[in-house]
C-alpha positions in Angstrom: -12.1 -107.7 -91.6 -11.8 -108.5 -95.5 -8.8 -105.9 -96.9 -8.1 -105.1 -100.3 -4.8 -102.7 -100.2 -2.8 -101.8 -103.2 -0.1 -104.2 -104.0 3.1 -101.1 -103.8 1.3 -100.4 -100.0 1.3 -103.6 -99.0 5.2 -103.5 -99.7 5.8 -100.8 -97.0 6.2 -100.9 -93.3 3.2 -99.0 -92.9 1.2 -100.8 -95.4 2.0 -104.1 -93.7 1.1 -102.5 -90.0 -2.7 -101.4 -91.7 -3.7 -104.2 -93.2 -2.5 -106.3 -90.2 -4.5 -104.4 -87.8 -7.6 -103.6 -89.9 -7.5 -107.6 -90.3 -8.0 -108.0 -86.3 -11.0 -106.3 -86.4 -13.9 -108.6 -86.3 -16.4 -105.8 -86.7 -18.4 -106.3 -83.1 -19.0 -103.1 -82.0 -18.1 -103.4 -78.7 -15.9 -100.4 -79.3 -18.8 -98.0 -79.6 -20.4 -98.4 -76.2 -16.7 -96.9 -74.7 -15.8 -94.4 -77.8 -16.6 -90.8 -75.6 -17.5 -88.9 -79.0 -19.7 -91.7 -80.4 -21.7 -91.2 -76.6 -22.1 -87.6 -77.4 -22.4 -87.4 -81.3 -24.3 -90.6 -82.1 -22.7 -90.9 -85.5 -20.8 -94.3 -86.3 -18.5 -92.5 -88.4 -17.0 -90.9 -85.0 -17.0 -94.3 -83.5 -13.6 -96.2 -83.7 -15.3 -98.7 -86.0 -16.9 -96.3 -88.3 -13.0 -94.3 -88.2 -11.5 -97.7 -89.1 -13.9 -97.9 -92.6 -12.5 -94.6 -93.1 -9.0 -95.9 -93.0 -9.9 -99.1 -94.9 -11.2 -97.4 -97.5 -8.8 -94.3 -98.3 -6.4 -96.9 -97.7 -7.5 -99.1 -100.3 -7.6 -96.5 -102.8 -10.9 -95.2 -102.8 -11.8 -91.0 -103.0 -11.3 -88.9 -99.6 -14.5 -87.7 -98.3 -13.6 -83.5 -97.4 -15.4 -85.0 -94.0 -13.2 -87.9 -93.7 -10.3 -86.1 -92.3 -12.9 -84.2 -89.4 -14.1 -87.3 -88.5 -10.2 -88.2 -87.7 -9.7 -85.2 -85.7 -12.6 -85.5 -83.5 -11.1 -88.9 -82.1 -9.1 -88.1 -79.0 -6.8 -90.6 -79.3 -7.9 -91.7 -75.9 -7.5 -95.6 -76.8 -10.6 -96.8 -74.5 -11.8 -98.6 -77.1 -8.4 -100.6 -77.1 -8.8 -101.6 -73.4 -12.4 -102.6 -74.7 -11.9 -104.8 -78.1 -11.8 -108.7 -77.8 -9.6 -108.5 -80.6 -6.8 -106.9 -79.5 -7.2 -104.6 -82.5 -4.3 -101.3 -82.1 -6.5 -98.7 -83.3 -4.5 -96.0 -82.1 -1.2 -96.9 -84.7 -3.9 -97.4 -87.6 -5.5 -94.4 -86.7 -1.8 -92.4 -86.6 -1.5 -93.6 -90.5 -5.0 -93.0 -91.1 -4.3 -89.5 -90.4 -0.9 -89.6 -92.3 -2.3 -90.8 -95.3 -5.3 -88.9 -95.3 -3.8 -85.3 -94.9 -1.3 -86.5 -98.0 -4.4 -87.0 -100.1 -6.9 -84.2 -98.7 -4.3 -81.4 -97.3 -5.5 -79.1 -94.8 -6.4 -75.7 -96.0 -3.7 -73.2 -94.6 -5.2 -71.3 -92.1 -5.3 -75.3 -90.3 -1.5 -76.0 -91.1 -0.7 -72.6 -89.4 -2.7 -73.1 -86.5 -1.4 -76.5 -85.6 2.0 -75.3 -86.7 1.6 -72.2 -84.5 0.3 -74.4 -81.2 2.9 -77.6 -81.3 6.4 -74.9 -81.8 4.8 -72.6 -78.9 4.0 -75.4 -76.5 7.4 -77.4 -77.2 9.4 -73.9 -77.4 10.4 -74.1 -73.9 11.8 -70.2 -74.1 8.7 -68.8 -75.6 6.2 -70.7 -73.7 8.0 -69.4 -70.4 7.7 -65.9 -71.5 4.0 -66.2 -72.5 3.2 -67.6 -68.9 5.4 -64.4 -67.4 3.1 -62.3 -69.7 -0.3 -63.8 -68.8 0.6 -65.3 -65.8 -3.0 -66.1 -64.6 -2.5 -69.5 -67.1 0.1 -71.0 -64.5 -1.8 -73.5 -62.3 0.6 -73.2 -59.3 3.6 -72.0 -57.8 6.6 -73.3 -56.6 6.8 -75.0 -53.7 10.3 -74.4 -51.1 12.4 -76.7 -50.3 13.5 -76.8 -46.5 17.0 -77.1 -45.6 16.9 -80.5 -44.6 15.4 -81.6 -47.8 18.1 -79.9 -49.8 20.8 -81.1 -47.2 19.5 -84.7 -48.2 19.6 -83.7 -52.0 23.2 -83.2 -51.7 24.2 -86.0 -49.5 22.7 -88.4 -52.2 24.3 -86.5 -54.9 27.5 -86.8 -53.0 27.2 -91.0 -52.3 30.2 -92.8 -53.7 27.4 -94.9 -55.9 25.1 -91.5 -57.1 24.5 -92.6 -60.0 23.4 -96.5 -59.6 20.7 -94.8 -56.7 19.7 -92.2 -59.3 16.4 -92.0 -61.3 16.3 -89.7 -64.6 13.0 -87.6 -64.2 11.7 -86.0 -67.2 10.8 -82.3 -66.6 8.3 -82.0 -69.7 8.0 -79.2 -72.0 4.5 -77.1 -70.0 4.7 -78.7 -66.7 7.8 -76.8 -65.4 5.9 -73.2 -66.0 2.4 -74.4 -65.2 2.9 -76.4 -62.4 6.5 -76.8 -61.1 5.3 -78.3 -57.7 4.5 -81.6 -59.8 8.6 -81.8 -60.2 9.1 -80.6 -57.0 7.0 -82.9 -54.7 8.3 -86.1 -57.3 11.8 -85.1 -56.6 11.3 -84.6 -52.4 9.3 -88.0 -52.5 12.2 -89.9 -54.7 15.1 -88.6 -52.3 13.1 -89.5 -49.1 13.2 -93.2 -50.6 17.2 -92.7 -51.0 17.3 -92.3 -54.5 19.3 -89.3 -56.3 17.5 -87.3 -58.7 18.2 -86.6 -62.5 16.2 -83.9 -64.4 16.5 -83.6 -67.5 16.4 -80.1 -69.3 13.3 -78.8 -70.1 13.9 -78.8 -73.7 13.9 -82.8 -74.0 10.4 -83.0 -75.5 8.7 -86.5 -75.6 7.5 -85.1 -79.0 4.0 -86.2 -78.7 2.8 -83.0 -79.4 4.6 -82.8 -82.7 3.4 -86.6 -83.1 -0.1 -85.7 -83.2 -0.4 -82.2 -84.9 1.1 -83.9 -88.1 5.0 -83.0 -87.1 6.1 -86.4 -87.7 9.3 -85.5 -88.8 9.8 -83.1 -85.8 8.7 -85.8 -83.5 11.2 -88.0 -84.9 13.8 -85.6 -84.6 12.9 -85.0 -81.0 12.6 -88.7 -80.3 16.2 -89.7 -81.3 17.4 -86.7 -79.5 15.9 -87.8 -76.4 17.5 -91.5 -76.9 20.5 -90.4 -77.8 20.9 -88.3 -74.4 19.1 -90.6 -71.8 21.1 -93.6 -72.8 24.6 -93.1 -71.5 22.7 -92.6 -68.3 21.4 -96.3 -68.6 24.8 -97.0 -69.6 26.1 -95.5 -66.1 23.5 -97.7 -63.8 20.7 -95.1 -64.0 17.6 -97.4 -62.1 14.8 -96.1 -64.3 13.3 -93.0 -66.5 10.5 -92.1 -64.5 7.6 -89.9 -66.4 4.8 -88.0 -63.9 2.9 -87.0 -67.1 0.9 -90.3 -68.1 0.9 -88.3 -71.8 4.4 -88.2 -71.8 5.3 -91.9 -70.3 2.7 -93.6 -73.2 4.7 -91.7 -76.0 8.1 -92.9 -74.9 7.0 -96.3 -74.4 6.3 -96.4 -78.2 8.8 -95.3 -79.3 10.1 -99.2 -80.5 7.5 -98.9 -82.4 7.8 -96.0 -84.1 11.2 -97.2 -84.7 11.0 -100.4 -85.7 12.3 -99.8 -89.2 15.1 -98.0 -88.6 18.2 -99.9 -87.8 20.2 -97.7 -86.1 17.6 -96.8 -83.2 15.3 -99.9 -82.9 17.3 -101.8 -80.3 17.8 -98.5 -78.3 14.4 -97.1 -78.4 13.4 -100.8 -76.7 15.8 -100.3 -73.8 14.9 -96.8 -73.2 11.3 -97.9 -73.0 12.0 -100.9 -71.2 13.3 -98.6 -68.4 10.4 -95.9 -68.5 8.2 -96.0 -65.8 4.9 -93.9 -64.8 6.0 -93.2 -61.5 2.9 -94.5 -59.8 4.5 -97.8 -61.5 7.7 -97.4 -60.1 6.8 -96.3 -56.5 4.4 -99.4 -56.4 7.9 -101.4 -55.8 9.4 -99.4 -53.3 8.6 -99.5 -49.5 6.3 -96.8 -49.2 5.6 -96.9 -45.3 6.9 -93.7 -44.7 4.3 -91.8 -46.6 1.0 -94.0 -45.0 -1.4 -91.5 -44.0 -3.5 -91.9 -40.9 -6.6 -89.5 -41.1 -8.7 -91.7 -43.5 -8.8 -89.2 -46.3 -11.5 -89.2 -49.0 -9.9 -88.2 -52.4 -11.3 -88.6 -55.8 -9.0 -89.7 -58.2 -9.1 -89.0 -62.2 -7.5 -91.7 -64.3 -6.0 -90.2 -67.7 -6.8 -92.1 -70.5 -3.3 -92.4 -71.4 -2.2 -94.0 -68.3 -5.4 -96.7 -68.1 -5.8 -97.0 -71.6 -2.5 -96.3 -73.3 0.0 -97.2 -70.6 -2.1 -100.1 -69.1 -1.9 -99.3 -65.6 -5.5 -99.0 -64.7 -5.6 -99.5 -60.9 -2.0 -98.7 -59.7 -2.2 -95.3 -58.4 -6.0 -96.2 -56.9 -4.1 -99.1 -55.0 -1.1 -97.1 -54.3 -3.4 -94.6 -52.4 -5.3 -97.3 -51.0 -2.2 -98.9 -49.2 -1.3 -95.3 -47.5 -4.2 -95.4 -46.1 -6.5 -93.1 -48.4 -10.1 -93.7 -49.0 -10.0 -93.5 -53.0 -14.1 -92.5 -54.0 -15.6 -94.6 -56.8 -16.8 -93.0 -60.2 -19.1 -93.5 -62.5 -18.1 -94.0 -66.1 -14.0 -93.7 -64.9 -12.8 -95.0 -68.4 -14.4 -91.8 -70.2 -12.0 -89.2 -72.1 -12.1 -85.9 -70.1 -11.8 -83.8 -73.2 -8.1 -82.5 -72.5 -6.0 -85.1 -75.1 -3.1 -83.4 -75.8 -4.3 -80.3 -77.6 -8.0 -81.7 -78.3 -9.1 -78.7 -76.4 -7.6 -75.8 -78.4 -9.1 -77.6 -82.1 -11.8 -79.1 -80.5 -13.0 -76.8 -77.7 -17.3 -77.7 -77.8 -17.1 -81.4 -77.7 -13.5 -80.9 -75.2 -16.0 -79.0 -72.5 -19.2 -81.5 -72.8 -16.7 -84.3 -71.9 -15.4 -82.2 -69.0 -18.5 -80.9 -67.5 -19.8 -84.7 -67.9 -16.3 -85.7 -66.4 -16.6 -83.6 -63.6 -20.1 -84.1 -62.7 -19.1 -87.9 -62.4 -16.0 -86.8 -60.0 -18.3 -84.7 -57.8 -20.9 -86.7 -57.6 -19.3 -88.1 -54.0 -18.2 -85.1 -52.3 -14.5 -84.6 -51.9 -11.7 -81.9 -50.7 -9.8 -82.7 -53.7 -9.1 -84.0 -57.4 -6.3 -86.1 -57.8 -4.9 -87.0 -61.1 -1.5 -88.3 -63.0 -1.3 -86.1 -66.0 -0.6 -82.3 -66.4 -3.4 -81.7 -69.5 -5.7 -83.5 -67.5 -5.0 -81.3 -64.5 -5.0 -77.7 -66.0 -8.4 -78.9 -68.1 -10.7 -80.0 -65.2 -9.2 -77.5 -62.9 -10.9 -74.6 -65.3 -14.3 -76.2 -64.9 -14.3 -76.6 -60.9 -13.0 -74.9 -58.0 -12.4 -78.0 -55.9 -8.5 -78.2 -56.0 -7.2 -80.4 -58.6 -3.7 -81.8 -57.6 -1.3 -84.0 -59.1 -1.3 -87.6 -57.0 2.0 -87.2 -55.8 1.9 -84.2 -54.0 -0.1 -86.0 -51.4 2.9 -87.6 -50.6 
């Protein structure tokens, strides 16, 4: 694609990343046919290739449409159409700018800025989101789950090994999952220690920032993300093995954080190692001996793959093959690489076109009957499970 940016844009970081990336794309539409709000709205302008025009063109200087900045939001970020494109073309970075650029020239109206201000401080407030869920409690997905005295006997005796630390993982709590669904933690935690390996978690507190990222709280997320590298490094320092993530939403967002600090001297090198050491943990238990955890009964499950671990993480397969190799009969479904509508917080802002593409994700799921939804990531979990009453579970608490 032909680009004509300003000269003084072109001098920037940023400007340089755009016009790179709006270069790669060769205009072949193969992006539409995987682009989950172009299926429903029809519109090319809510296709990625109509939202990279957009770009292009506020970019280069032209007016700002009032629609332009809709069009933006109605993207959920999902990235199929990355796994898709021949190009290689990194639409989600361009369209993180886009949106950056956009609401400097076209600014929200007010009662927008507070909402999304409102949402990202109360979901990454760990205090205040703990007492909302004590106050309306019927918005927790599940309770705890015990530990028994051999498991915590086991707990100790690893924390206790002369080498604790080199057999330790860090595992990041998350800022919702905690309060919604605390078994997630729990059943990563009992499977980790029954493969010998000593258990880390951080605070709750240590927000990815993702949710800051993408309700224009850049400088939050930034904030957040140096925080987070500044505390898990002297843990790689120590021997730590790996920073394992059980929320695919999370583990994409800390595996970019090189690039969102490639500019800045200080943290570039140490936002590569920290990301060089995350790992889904579907990744990470693909290389351990998993024997112990085969099952025997031939289970059907159906598995939902979040978009950012197939499409933003590239790891599209593991956790079907993981299951596969313990002996569960994984179902197949139709359309897999469609958005389920949960993004992040694409369901608060964008709750009509967020239920078509659950309701169409979960007739696809249940189209093969099955005792159970599995899936990787918490948004993904709490959004389908409101639309069904077949169980939806994380994937590792079948282990």
């Amino acid at each position: 694609m032909q680009t004509n940016l300003p000269t003084d844009l072109l001098a920037t970081e940023q400007g340089k990343t755009a016009d790179k990336i709006l270069r790669s794309c060769v205009h072949c539409g193969f992006c539409l046919s995987t682009c989950p709000t172009y299926g429903i709205l029809g519109d090319e302008l809510d296709s990625p290739r109509g939202r990279i025009y957009l770009i292009k063109s506020v970019l280069e200087g032209n007016e700002v449409s009032k629609d332009t900045l809709g069009h933006l939001d109605r993207c959920l970020t999902c990235r199929s159409c990355e796994t898709t494109c021949p190009s290689g073309v990194e639409y989600g970075h361009l369209l993180d700018i886009g949106r950056e650029v956009v609401e400097e020239r076209s600014p929200r109206n007010p009662l927008q800025r507070l909402s999304r201000y409102a949402v990202r401080k109360s979901l990454t407030t760990p205090w205040f989101f703990n007492l909302t869920i004590k106050a309306m409690p019927f918005l927790r997905h599940s309770k705890a789950i015990q530990f028994s005295v051999e498991e915590l006997a086991l707990q100790q005796s690893l924390k206790d090994q002369q080498d604790a630390v080199k057999s330790s993982v860090l595992l990041l709590s998350g800022c919702v999952q905690p309060t919604l669904a605390p078994n997630i933690n729990q059943s990563s935690i009992k499977v980790l220690n029954r493969l010998g390996l000593n258990v880390i978690e951080t605070p709750q507190d240590q927000c990815c920032g993702a949710v800051d990222h993408h309700l224009s709280g850049s400088k939050d997320a930034m904030t957040k993300v140096k925080a987070n590298i500044d505390a898990w490094l002297p843990y790689l320092d120590q021997g730590v093995k790996a920073i394992i993530s059980n929320a695919s939403g999370c583990g994409v967002m800390i595996k970019d954080y090189p690039h969102l600090l490639r500019e800045d001297a200080e943290y570039s090198a140490k936002a590569l190692r920290i990301a060089a050491h995350t790992k889904d943990i579907s990744e990470f238990l693909l290389s351990q001996d998993l024997s112990i955890f085969t099952h025997f009964d031939n289970q059907k499950i159906t598995f939902h793959s979040p978009c950012t671990l197939q499409h933003g993480q590239k790891l599209q397969g593991v956790v079907e093959e993981a299951l596969g190799k313990l002996g569960y009969r994984v179902n197949p479904v139709k359309d897999a690489h469609l958005c389920c509508g949960s993004a992040g917080t694409y369901s608060i802002f964008q709750p009509k076109l967020s239920k078509q593409l659950r309701d169409n994700k979960l007739a696809n799921l249940l189209e093969v009957k099955t005792p159970i939804i599995v899936t990787a990531n918490i948004g993904c979990l709490m959004h389908l499970q409101k639309g069904t009453k077949t169980p939806v579970k994380h994937w590792i608490e079948l282990l």
